[in-house]
N, C-alpha and C positions, 0 to 999 in steps of 0.2 A: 504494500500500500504506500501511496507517495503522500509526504505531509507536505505542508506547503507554508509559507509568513504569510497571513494574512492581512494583519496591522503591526503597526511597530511604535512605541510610546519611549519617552524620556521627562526625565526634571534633570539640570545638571545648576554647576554654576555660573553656566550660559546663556542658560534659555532656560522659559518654562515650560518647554513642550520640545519634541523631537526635531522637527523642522527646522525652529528657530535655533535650536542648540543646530543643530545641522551648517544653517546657514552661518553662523558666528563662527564655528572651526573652519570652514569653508573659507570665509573672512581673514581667517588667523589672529582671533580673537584669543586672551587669556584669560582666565578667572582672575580673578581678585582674589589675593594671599590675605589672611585674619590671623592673630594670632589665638590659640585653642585658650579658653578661659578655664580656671580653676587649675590649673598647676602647680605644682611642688616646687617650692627653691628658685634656681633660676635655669630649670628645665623646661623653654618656653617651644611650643612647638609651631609651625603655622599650617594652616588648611585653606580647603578652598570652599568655602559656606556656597549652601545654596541660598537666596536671598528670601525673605519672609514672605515679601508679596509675590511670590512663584507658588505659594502655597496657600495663597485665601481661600481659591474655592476650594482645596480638602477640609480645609479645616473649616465650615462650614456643615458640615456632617456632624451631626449630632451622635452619634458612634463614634467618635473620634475626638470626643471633648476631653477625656482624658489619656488620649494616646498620646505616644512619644512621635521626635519627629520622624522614625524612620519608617512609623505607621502611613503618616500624613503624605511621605515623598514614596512611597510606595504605589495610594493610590492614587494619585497622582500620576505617576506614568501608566498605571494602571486604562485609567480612565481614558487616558492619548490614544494607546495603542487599540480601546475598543472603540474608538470615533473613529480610528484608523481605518481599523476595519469593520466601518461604518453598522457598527453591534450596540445596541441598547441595553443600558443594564434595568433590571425587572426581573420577575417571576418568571417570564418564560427564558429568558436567556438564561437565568440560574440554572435550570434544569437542562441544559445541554452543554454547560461549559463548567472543567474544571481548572483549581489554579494549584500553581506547581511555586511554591515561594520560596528564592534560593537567597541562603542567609551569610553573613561572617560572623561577626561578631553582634549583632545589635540586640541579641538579646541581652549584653554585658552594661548595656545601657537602661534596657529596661529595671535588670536586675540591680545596679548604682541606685536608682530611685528611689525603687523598693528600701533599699538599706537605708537612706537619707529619711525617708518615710518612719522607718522605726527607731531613727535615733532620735529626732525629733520628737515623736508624738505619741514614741510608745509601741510597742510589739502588739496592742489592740488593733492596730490602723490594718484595713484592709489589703493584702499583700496578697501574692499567689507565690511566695520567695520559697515556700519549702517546695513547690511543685515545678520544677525548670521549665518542663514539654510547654507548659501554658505560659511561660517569658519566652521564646525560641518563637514557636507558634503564634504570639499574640499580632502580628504585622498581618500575615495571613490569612486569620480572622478574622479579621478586620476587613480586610479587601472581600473577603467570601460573602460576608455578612453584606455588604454593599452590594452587591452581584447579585445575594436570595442564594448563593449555593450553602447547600446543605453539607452533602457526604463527603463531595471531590475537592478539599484542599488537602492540600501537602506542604511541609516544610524540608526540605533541604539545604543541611548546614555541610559546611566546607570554609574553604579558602576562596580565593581573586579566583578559581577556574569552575567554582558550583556552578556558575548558571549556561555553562556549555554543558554539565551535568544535567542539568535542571531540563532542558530544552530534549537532551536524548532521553530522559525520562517522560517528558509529556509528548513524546512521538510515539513510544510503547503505551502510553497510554490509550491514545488514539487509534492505535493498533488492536490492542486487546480489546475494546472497548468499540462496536458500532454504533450502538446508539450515541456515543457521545460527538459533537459535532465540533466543539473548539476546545482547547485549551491555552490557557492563559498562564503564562510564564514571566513571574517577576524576580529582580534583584532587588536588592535596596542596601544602601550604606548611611550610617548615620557616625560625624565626627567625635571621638574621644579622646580627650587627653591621655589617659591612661591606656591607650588603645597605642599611640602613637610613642611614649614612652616604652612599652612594650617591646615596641619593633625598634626602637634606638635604642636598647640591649640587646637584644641580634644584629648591630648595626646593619639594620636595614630602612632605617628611618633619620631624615639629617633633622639639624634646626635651622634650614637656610628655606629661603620662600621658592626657592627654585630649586630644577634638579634638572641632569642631563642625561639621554638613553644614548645605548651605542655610542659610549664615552669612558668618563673614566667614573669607575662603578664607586657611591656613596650612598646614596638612601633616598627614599622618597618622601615626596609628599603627599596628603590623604586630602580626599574631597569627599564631599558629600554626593548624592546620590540616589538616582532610578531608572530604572530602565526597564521595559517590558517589549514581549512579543507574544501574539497571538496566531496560535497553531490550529492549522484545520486540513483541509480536505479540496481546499482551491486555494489558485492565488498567481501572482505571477511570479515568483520567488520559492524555488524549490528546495527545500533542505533536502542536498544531494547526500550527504553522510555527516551521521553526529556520533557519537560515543560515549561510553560512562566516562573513561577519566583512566587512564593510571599512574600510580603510584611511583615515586623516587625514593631512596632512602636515604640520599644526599645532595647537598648542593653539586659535587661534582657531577654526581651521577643525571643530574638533570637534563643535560645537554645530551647525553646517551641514549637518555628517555626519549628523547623530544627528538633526535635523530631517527629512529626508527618508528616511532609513533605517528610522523606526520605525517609523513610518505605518504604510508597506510595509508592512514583517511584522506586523503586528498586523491589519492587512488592512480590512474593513469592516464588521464587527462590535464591539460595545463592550467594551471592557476593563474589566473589574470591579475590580483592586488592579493595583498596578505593585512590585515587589520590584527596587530598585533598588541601583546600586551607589558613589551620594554615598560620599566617603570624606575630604573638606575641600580638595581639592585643585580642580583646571579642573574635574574631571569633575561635578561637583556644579552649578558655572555652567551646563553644555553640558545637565544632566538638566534644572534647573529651567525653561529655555526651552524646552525638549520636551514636558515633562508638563503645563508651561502653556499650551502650542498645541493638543497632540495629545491630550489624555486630563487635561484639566480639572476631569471630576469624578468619576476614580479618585485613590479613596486611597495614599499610597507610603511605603511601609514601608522603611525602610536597616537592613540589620542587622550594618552594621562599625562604628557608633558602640558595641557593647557587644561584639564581639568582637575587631576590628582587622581592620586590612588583610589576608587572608590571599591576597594576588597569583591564584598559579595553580590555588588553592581557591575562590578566591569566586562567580567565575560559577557553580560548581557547587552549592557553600551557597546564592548566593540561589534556585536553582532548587528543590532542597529545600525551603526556606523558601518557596515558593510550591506545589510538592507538596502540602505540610501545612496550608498555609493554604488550599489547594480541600478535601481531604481534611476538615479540622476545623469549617469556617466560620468563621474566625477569624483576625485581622491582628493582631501585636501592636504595641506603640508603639515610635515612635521613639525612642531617648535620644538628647541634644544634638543637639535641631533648632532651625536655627535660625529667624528669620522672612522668609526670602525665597524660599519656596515655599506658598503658602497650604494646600498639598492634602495636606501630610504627615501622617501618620498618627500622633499624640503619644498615644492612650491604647491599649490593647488591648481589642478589641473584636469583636464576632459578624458576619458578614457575611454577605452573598447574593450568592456567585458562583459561576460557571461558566465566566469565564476570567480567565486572570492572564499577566501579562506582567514579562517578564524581563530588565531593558535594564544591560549594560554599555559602561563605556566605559573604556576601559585606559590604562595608563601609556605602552605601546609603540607608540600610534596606531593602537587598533583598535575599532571600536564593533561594536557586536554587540545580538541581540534574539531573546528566545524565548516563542513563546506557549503556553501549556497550557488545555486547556480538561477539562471537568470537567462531567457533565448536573448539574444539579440534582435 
């Protein structure tokens, strides 16, 4: 059975919607660096906020008056990708569409609250802190509950490569399943201090507002975040091969991984653009010895040097980001590339493709690769 993108959604700190983030990278736009509030000492780190009023109308839902924001920028792209794919949410779409909600961290956020919640006012205050599944899960819910879906949500926790996870999960859904007619597949990242410090004790997170891919490897920075796609049964965008994911046991070993992993999925036909997911850390070594083996003369677009790191958003943004770029004919440029990938893609420009490839590689030891194709 062939699945197909039938809509594709975003919130970044570009745009409030897919397009216009679209339009802004295209542009060669940056986000705007903040420094992360509430820090220790003078371990100050910076991100890339998505801006308040990108989020009015979610936060407008009365189900979402006490959600966090990674609830709020969830549906939020949520909501994009089913105008996208010109789908009304109600009662009856609830009952043909399930959602697949791929996570990093942001249930650590929910779960911060919760603890802030009991030191203030008491271990009485209502919490869900002893039961995790319903802090993990509560983003998902949330978007389900707004849809009327009942049975079919799902959470999936991973690293930066769940939601190329997430996407070959909701194609077996689709699979197994004929009554079901769409599924709806989200990321979402929400910024933490503690999240960031984290990753700058595995130095892989700097304190500088910027970072360089395909250069000289320091650490990154994190943004905030969402991105969705919507899977079904037509469309003009073919999810030509997806995959669960596999495993690394080391930084070295990544690039080993990711050598023979892509290939694979990308299969025997040629790869027109690669939407990658450099982000100044290993993963940027492990890509540029891939793309210089396997697919030497596709161009590679990164697009967390102008957004940031958005962990359990990004597989899903760059797949968007290659949506759009079949969809328009059109690659935009990289910012801060460095010179040790020849094949990156530094200005914005018109292309001739039909297929694009999707490659991450995650902080938790998981590479991943998704192809789309696209007739001309």
């Amino acid at each position: 059975m062939s699945v197909f993108v039938e809509g594709v959604g975003a919130i970044s700190p570009v745009g409030p919607n897919a397009e216009q983030t679209w339009a802004a990278l295209c542009d060669g736009q940056e986000a705007a660096r903040a420094v992360m509030p509430q820090a220790m000492a003078d371990r100050a780190y910076y991100c890339c906020p998505v801006s308040p009023k990108f989020l009015s109308e979610a936060a407008r839902y009365p189900r979402l008056r006490r959600s966090g924001t990674i609830s709020l920028l969830g549906t939020a792209a949520s909501l994009d990708a089913l105008t996208d794919a010109s789908l009304k949410q109600g009662k009856e779409l609830g009952g043909r569409i399930a959602v697949v909600f791929a996570i990093c961290s942001g249930g650590v956020n929910y779960t911060r609250r919760f603890y802030d919640e009991i030191a203030r006012v008491g271990a009485n205050s209502a919490s869900p802190l002893l039961f995790p599944e319903t802090v993990f899960n509560a983003a998902a819910s949330h978007v389900a509950a707004l849809l009327g879906v009942d049975g079919q949500s799902y959470t999936v926790v991973g690293d930066s490569s769940i939601g190329l996870s997430a996407i070959h999960f909701g194609c077996q859904l689709l699979e197994m399943q004929p009554e079901l007619e769409h599924c709806l597949v989200v990321g979402t990242e929400e910024t933490d201090w503690l999240l960031a410090d984290a990753f700058a004790s595995w130095k892989m997170a700097e304190r500088e507002s910027r970072f360089e891919v395909y250069g000289k490897k320091s650490g990154t920075v994190f943004g905030e975040g969402s991105a969705a796609v919507v899977l079904g049964r037509n469309g003009a965008i073919k999810i030509a091969n997806s995959h669960p994911g596999q495993s690394f046991f080391s930084i070295h070993e990544a690039g080993e991984v990711a050598l023979k992993l892509f290939p694979k999925i990308a299969g025997s036909e040629p790869v027109d653009f690669v939407v990658a997911s450099a982000n100044g850390t290993f993963a940027d070594e492990a890509e540029q010895r891939v793309f210089s083996t396997a697919f030497p003369a596709a161009p590679v677009y990164c697009p967390k040097p102008a957004i940031g790191e958005n962990l359990g958003a990004s597989a899903l943004f760059q797949t968007v980001c290659a949506v759009l770029a079949l969809r328009h004919q059109k690659l935009p440029g990289t910012l801060q590339a460095g010179l040790k990938l020849s094949s990156v893609n530094r200005e914005t420009r018109t292309i001739d493709a039909s297929r694009g490839f999707v490659s991450s590689i995650g902080f938790n030891q998981q590479v991943n690769g998704l192809v789309l194709g696209h007739p001309k």
